[in-house]
N, C-alpha and C positions, 0 to 999 in steps of 0.2 A: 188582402186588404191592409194588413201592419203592418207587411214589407213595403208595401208603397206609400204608406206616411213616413216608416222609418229613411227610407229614401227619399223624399220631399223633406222631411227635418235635415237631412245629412246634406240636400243639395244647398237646402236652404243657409243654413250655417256657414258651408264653404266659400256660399256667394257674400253673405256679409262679412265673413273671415278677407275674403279676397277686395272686399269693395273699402274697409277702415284700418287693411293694414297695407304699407308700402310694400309692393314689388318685390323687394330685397327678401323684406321679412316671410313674405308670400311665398320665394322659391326658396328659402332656409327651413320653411316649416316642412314643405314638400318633399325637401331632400330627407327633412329629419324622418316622416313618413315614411320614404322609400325604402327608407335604413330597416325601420320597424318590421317588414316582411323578411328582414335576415337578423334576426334577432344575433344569434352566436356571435355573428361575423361582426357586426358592428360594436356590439353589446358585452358589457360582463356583470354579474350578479357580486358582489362580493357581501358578506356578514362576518369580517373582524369589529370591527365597530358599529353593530346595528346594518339593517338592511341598506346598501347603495346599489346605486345605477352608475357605471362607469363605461362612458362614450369614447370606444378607443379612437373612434376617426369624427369628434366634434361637427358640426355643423352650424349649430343654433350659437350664436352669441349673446356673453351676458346682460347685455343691453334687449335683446329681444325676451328673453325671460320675463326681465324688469316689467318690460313693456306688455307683455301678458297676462305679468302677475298684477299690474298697476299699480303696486306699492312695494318699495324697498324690503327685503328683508329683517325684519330685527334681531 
């Protein structure tokens, strides 16, 4: 019974994810997705300066961030 809402939220999401964000951005999230099931390959952990996420083969541009995040950084 909670895997089937949690899947009707997760469809749910993807379709409005898919439906207010352009194409572009739609198959950069996807790729960035796909990445995430190879974590290693894609991915590196580093903590010299606090914890980071270091994307050796980028996908997602900083304009799609932006556009995520819906307000500039400060």
């Amino acid at each position: 019974m909670r895997s089937a809402r949690v899947r009707r939220t997760i469809t749910f999401l993807s379709l409005a994810l898919l439906l207010f964000s352009s194409g572009c951005v739609y198959l950069r999230l996807l790729k960035t997705k796909r990445q995430m099931s190879s974590f290693n390959k894609y991915f590196e952990l580093n903590d010299d300066h606090g914890l980071t996420i270091v994307f050796k083969k980028p996908v997602l541009l900083e304009k799609d961030i932006l556009w995520l995040m819906r307000y500039h950084p400060v």
